[in-house]
N, C-alpha and C positions, 0 to 999 in steps of 0.2 A: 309352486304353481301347479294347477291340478291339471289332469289329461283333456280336458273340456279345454281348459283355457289355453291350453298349446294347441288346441287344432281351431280354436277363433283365432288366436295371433300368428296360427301358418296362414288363413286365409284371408286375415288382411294384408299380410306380407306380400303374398302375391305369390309365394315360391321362391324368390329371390333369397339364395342364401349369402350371410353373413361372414366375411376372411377376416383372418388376426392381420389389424396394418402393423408393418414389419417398423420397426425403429420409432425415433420422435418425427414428427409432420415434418421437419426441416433438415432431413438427411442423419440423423445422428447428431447435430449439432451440439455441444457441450454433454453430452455421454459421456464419455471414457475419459475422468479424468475429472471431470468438473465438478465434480463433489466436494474434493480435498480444494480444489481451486477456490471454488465458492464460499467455503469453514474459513480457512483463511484470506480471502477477502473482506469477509464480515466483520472477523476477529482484530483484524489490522485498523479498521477503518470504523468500528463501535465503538468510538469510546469522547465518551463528551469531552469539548473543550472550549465548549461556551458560547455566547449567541454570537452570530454575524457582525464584521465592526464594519464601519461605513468608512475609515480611512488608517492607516498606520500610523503610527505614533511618530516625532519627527525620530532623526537618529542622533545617537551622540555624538555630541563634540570629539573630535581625538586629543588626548593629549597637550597640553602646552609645551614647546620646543623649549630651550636654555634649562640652567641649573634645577637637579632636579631637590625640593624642598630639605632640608634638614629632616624636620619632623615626618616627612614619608618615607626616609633612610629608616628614620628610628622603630618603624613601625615596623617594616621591612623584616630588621633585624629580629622582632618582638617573633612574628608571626610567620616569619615564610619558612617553611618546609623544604629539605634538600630532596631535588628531583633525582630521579634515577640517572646515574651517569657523571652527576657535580661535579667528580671529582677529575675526570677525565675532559670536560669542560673548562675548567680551570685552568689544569696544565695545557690544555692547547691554546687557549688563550696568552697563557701567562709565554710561550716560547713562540707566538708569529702573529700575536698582535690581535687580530681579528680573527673573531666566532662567529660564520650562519647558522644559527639556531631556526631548523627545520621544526615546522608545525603549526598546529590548527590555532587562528586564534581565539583566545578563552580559555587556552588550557597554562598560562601559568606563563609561555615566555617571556612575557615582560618580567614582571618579579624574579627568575633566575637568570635574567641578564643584568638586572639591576644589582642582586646577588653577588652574581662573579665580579660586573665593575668596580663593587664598593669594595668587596673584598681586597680585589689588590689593587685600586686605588689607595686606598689605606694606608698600604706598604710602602706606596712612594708620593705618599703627601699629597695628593689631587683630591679634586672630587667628581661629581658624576651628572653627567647634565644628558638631556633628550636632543638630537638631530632631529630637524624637519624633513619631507620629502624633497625639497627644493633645493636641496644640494645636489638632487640626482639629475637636478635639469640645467645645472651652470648656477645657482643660483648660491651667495656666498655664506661660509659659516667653515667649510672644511678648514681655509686656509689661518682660521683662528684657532687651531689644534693648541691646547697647553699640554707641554711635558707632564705626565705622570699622571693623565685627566683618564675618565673613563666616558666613553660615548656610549650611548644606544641609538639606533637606526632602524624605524620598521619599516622595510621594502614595499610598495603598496600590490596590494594578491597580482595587479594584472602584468607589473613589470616584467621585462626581459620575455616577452611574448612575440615581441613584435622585432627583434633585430635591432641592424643599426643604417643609419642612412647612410648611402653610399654615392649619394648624388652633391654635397656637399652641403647642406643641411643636418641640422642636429635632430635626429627623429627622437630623441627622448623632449628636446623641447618643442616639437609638434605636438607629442602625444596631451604635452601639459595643455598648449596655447592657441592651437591650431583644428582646421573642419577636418573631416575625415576627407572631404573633397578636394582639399589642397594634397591632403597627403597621398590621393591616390596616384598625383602624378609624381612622385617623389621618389625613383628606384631604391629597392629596397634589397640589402645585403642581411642574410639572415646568419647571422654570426652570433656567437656565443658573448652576449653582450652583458648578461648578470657576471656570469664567468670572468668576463675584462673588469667590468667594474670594482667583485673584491678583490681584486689582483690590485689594483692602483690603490682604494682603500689602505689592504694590508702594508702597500709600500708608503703611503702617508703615514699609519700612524707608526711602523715600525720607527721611520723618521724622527718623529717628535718622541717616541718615548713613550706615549700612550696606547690606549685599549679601544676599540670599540666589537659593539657585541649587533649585529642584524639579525632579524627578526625576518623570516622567510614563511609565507604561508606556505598549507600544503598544496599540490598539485605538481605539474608539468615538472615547471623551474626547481623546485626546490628537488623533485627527483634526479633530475640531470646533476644537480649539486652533488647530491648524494650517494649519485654512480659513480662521478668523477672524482666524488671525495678529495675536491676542491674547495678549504677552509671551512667546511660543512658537517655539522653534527646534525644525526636526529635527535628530536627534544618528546622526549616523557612527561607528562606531566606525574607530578605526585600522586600517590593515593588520598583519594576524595575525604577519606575516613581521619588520616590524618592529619589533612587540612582543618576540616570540620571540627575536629578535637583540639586544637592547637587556639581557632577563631572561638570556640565555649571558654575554653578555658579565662582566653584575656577579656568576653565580654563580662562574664561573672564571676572576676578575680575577686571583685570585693563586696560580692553581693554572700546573702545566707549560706554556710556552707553544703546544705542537701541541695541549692538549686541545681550546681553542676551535673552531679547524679542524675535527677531529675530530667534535665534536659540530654542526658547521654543515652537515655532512657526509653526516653521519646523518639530519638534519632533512629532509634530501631527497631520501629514499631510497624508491622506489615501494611498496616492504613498509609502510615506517610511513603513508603516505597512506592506504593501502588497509585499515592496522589502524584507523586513524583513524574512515574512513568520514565525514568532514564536507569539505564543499567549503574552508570560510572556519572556523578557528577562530574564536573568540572571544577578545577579550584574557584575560581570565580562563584560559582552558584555553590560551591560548598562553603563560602565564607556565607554568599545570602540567607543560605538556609540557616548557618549558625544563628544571623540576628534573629530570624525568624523564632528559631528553638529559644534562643534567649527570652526572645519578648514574650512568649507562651510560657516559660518555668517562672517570671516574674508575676504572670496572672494579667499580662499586657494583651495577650492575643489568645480569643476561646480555642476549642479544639477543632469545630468548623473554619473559623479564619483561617488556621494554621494548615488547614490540608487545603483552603481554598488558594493560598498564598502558594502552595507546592504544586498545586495543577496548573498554575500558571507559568511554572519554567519551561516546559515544551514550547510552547505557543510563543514566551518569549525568547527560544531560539529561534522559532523560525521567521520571527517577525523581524529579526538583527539581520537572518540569511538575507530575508531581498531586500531590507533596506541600504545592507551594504551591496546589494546588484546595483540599487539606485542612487548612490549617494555619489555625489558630483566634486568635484575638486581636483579630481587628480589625474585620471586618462578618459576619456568617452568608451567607454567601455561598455555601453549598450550597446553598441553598434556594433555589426560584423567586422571583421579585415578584413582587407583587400583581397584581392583572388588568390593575389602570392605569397599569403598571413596565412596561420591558422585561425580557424574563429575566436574573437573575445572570448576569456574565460567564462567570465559572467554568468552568460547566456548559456555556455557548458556546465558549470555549474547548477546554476538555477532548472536546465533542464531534467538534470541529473536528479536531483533533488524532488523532484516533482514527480518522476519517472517513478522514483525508487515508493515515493509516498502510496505509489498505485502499487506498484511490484513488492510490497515489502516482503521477504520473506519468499520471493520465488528464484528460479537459476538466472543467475549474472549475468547470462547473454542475451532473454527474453527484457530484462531490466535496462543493459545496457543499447540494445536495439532501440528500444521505447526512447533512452533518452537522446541518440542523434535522430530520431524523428522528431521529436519535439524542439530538439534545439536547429532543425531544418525551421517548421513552424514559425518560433519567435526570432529567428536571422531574417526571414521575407519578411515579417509583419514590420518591422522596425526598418529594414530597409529593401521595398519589394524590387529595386533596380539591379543586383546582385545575390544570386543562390547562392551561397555557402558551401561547400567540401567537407569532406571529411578527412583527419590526419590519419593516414594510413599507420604511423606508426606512434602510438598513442605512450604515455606513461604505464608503468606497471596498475590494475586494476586500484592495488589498496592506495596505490599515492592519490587518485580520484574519489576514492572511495571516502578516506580521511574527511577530506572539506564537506561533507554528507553526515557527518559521525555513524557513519553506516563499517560495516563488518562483515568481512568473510568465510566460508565454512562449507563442509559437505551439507548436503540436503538429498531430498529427494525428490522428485514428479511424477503424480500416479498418470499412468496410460489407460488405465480402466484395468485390465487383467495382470497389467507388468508396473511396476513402477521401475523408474532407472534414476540410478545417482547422478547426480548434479552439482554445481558451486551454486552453492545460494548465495543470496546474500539480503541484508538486513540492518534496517535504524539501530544502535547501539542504545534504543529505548523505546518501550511499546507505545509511549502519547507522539512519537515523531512523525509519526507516518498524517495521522490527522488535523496536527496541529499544520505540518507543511501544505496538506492538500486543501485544509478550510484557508490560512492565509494567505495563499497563491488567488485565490477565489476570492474570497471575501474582498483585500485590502489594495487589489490592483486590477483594477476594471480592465485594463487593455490587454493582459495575460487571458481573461477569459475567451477569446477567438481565439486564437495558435491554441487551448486548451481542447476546446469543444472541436476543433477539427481534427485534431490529434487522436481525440477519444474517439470520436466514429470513425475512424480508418483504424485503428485497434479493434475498434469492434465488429469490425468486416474479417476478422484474421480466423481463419477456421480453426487452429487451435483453441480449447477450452482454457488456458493458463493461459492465454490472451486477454479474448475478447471477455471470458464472464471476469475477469477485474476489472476490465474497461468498465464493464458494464455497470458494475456496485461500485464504483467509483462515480461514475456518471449519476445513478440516483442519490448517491451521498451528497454530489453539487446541486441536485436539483431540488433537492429539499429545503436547499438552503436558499435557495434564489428561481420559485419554480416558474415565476413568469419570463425571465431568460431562458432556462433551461428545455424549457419545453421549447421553443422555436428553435433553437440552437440546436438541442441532444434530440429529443425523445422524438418532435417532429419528422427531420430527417432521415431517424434510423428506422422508423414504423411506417414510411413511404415509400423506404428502397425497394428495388429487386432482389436484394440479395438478405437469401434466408437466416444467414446467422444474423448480422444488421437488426431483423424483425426479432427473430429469438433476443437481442442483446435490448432491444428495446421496451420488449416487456419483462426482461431482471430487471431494467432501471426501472419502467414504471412502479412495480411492486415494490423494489427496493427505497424509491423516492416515497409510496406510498406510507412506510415506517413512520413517517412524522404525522402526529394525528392535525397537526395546522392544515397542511397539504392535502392528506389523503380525499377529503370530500372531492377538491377537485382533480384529482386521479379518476377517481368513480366516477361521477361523471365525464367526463372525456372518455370512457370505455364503455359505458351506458352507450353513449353518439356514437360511438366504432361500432358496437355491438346490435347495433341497429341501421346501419350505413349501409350503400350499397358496396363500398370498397372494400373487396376483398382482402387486402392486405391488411389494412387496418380493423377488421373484423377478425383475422387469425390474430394480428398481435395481441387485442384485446383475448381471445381466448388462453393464449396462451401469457399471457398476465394473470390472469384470475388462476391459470396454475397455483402460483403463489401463495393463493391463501390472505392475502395482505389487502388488496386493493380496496376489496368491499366492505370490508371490515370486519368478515369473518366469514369462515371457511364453508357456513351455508347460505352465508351471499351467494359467495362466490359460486357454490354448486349451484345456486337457482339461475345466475347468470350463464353458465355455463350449457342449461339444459335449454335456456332460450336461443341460444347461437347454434345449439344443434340441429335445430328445426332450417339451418340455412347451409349446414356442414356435412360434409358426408362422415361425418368420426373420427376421422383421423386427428384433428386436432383435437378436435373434445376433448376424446375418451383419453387422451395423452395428459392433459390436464387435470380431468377428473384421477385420473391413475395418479399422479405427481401429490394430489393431497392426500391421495389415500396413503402416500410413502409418507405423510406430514403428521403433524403433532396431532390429529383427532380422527385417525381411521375408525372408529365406531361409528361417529358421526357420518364419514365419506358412505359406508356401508349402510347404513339406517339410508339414507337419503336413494341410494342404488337398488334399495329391494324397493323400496315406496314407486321408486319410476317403473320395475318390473309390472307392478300393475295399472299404471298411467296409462290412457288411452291412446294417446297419443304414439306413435311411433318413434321418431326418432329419438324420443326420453328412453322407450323400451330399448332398443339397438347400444344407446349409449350405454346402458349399464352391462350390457349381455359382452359390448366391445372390452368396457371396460375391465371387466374380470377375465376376459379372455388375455388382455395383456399382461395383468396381475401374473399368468404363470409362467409368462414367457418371457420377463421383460427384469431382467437384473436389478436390484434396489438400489446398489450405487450409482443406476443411471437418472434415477429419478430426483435428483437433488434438488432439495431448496432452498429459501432462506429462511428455514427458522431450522435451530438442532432438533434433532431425534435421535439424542443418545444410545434410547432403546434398540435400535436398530442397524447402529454401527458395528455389533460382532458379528453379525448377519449381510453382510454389504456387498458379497458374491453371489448369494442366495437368490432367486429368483423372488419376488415381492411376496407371491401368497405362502409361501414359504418362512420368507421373516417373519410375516405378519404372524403367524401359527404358532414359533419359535416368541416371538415376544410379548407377541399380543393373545394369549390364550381365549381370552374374552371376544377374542373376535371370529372365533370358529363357529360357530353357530350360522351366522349370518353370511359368512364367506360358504359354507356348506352352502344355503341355501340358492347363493347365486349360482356357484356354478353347477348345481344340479338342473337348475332352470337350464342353463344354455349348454347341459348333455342332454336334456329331454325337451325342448323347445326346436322343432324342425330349420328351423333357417339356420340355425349355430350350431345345431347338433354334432356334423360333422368338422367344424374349426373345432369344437371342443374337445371330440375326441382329441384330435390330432396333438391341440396342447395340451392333455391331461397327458396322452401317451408319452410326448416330449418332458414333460417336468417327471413324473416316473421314472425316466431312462435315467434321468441329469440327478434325481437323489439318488440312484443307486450307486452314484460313482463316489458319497458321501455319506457315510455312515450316520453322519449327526443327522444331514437331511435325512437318510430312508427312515432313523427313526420317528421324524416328527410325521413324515407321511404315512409311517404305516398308524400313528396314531390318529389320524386325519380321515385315512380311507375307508373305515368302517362308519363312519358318520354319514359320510358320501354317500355311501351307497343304500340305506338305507334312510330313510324319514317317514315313519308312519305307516298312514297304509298308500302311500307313494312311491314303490321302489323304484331301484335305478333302472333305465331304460335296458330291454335286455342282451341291445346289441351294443353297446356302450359296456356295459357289464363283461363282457366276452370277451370284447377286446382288453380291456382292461387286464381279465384275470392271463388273456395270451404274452402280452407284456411282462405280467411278476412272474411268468412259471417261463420265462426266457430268459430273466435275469439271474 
């Protein structure tokens, strides 16, 4: 800009000079910290698991009760795999009758309880038959014990939760036969009541001479089991590898002999891990997968079926999680307990689950926080006549953790200048986290209210490790369902009072905008904001097109940007034009920022003078968004125009020219000083920075027959000859 045209755009100005606004328009909101928040949010919750289903699939039958088949012993024997521990299983069985086999189910307990009863059934001439649940409610089969027989028993997850009645009623045959409303008036003795039951068990079968083996999900009960190391083992399941190798082998005993090869081959090929998405199958899913390998080395299944057929185990774990929340038979277990209960597992569960899908991968207590809010949510939604409690004194974190296949570990949480160590915690598979969050959403319409209320009170929480997952969690549901979601999500958090709310509801917009079905109407709805007289809805929409995403592309989005300025005083603007200039096409951000220097118009001018005024002051890992910028990660302390310089060479030219503009352009002249003086001081404390700026400041100061202004110049050189 030549000396003429600085003293025409002093006197339109008026004299009015130009300040750097200090932080983002919303107090700092998601700064410090939300960068690494935001990468892993995306990274969590990116990854396809296929279109929206319109209802869940029914669930499986359990089991048949009485003898269990001949030919599924023989198979048994062909194929099952000793789990870790067998043998120590064994002998506690074989010397006091009864084994509670602790663990998740899917992981193999049934088959090594079957295992152990054949085994020494065997020894004394019996065979091996399944127990129904109905024994645990008075209901008869125990008293038909045969000497030398082998029982199995699966305890159903929500038993021994609830106590035992102490009013003179049988509270386990309430739970089977009865309303929750009869049994509120039913005094309730909370007594060790799984505990009494293997105790009478053990004394029956010692009696007769036989074995039985129970099956105990994880959670609460089976912990107290555990502690008490009362008839109670934990149970392992096999290595997946093993399984898997054991199930090839018998499907293609008698097939070509290179098929087996072939299919061993393919098992460990980084495509099908990656389609997989789980760290550790399960023996269950490692026998499926066998067929699957099979039917592919036979020439039965292409090499697309075959990984499409593997991207579907995620989604069919979590579609088993809430169908067994909702499967009916055995206790009402959607419903809260009484005041004097702890809440239904279930709902603990399920929230857990849900929580974690959002949290995957952040510290345990932000995750576990999330999920007694959420299980507060769906306890009123189901029955709003009674709030729910919390158990002050909960199971150890991994016994909860288990019925999640989630895992625990150090981690870390950036602060913006500090990070500090944490427990993380994490799905024990990277498709879990999405396949739980699209399910919950997708295949259970009444879960989406207790959801969508859950997530805008998350997104009101001033920390960044909060509210920006709320947030890409929120656009990820709204993509998928945008005409709920926008009344529900996006609506109410772009009309509140409260700044992070609006901040959290322009991530989700742009985040919701990722889907190109959606995004048309995103854009429009920010079009209407952005011409509206409400101001709240006019910043959200600015600070949406932050993003990059909305418009469809990042010189949409700057032309939108430059329209709302005309009704802004800059501070949000220039926050978002700065935010793409951190984004994947800062040439572009820059090309569009010298083009408004000569725009007639003023506040296009101011916007760009703003915005490179921020550029020196304004740290690049504050500017986070949702797309990577690799390039700019080793640079993430650095003040922006600094990184940019540092990674983007190509972009010195154009960054020169702006901010010579706003050291020689009278309304900015003196913020500019002030920030060039300030980003000098701050590389001198960094050798890598003073190099890049001392390569930078000879550019600066001269351009042409232009030079730098000469009191600008002075101070400047007062600065390096103080350093």
């Amino acid at each position: 800009m030549s000396a003429r045209e600085d003293v025409n755009a002093l006197a339109d100005s008026g004299g009015r000079r130009l300040d750097i606004p200090k932080g983002s328009p919303l107090d700092g909101a998601g700064q410090p910290g939300g960068a690494r928040t935001a990468r892993e949010a995306r990274a969590h919750l990116h990854i396809a698991v296929g279109p929206a289903r319109l209802c869940a699939e029914p669930a499986s039958h359990p089991l048949p009760e009485g003898p269990v088949p001949r030919e599924e012993l023989d198979r048994l024997r062909r194929l099952y795999r000793t789990a870790p521990g067998y043998a120590a299983m064994r002998d506690h069985l074989r010397r006091t009758r009864l084994l509670a086999l602790c663990g998740e189910p899917g992981t193999g307990r049934a088959w090594t309880g079957l295992a152990l009863l054949t085994e020494l059934s065997e020894l004394t001439g019996g065979g091996v038959s399944r127990l129904g649940p109905g024994i645990l409610y008075g209901a008869s089969g125990v008293e038909k014990t045969e000497r030398g027989h082998g029982y199995l028993l699966e305890l159903p997850a929500e038993y021994g939760e609830y106590g035992e009645c102490a009013g003179g009623g049988d509270c386990a045959a309430y739970t089977a036969h009865t309303t929750y409303a009869t049994h509120t008036r039913c005094p309730i003795r909370t007594g060790p009541a799984v505990e009494l039951l293997l105790d009478r068990l053990r004394a029956h079968f010692a009696e007769h001479e036989a074995f039985c083996v129970v099956l105990v999900a994880g959670g609460p009960v089976a912990d107290r089991l555990l502690h008490g190391r009362r008839h109670a083992m934990p149970y392992e399941p096999p290595a997946a590898a093993d399984v898997l190798d054991r199930h090839l082998t018998e499907l293609l005993a008698h097939r070509p002999a290179g098929l087996l090869e072939t299919a061993r081959a393919t098992a460990v090929r980084p495509e099908l891990a990656e389609a997989l998405g789980l760290d550790e199958p399960r023996p269950g899913e490692a026998a499926r997968l066998a067929g699957h390998l099979a039917a592919h080395a036979e020439g039965r299944l292409s090499d697309e079926r075959l990984l499409e057929h593997c991207r579907s185990f995620a989604p069919d774990q979590a579609r088993e999680w809430f169908l067994a929340a909702a499967r009916p038979g055995t206790l009402p277990e959607a419903l809260p307990a009484p005041p004097a209960l702890p809440a239904l597992p279930a709902l603990r569960a399920a929230a857990l689950r849900i929580a974690l899908a959002v949290f995957n991968g952040s510290a345990h207590s932000l995750m576990a926080e999330a999920a007694e809010l959420l299980t507060w949510e769906l306890a009123v939604t189901v029955d709003p006549q009674h709030a729910p409690g919390r158990p002050l004194f909960a199971a150890r974190p991994g016994a909860s953790l288990a019925t999640a296949r989630a895992v625990h570990g150090d981690g870390v949480e950036d602060l913006g200048d500090a990070s500090v160590p944490v427990r993380a915690v994490w799905f024990a598979g990277r498709r879990l986290a999405p396949a739980v969050l699209h399910e919950s959403w997708d295949a259970h319409h009444n879960l989406r209210g207790p959801m969508a209320r859950w997530l805008r009170a998350l997104c009101d929480d001033p920390r960044p490790q909060v509210w920006v997952r709320a947030a890409v969690a929120a656009g990820v549901l709204c993509a998928r369902d945008y005409l709920y979601g926008l009344v529900e999500l996006l609506l109410p958090l772009a009309r509140t009072d409260s700044p992070v709310q609006r901040m959290a509801a322009a991530t989700a917009l742009a985040e919701t905008s990722r889907s190109a079905e959606v995004r048309p109407a995103v854009n429009g709805l920010l079009y209407d904001w952005a011409r509206g007289d409400d101001e709240r809805e006019r910043e959200t929409a600015a600070l949406a097109h932050g993003y990059g995403l909305a418009a469809g592309s990042v010189v949409a989005s700057l032309e939108e940007l430059g329209r709302i300025a005309c009704a802004d005083d800059g501070r949000t603007t220039s926050y978002s034009v700065l935010r793409l200039l951190a984004g994947t096409e800062p040439e572009t951000v820059l090309a569009v920022l010298t083009h408004w220097l000569r725009d007639t118009r003023r506040p296009r001018r101011d916007l760009a003078l703003l915005t490179v005024l921020r550029a020196v002051t304004t740290r690049t890992s504050h500017l986070w968004g949702l797309c990577e910028v690799p390039e700019l990660e080793p640079y993430a302390a650095w003040p922006l125009a600094t990184a940019l310089l540092a990674a983007r060479p190509e972009c010195e030219p154009r960054l020169a020219e702006l901010l010579r503009a706003a050291l020689t352009w009278a309304r900015s002249a003196g913020a500019a000083e002030d920030a060039l003086v300030g980003w000098i001081r701050r590389a001198a404390r960094d050798e890598r920075q003073l190099a890049v700026m001392c390569g930078f400041l000879p550019r600066l100061a001269q351009d042409g027959d232009e030079p730098l202004d000469a009191g600008a110049a002075t101070r400047i050189r007062e600065v390096l000859e103080a350093l």
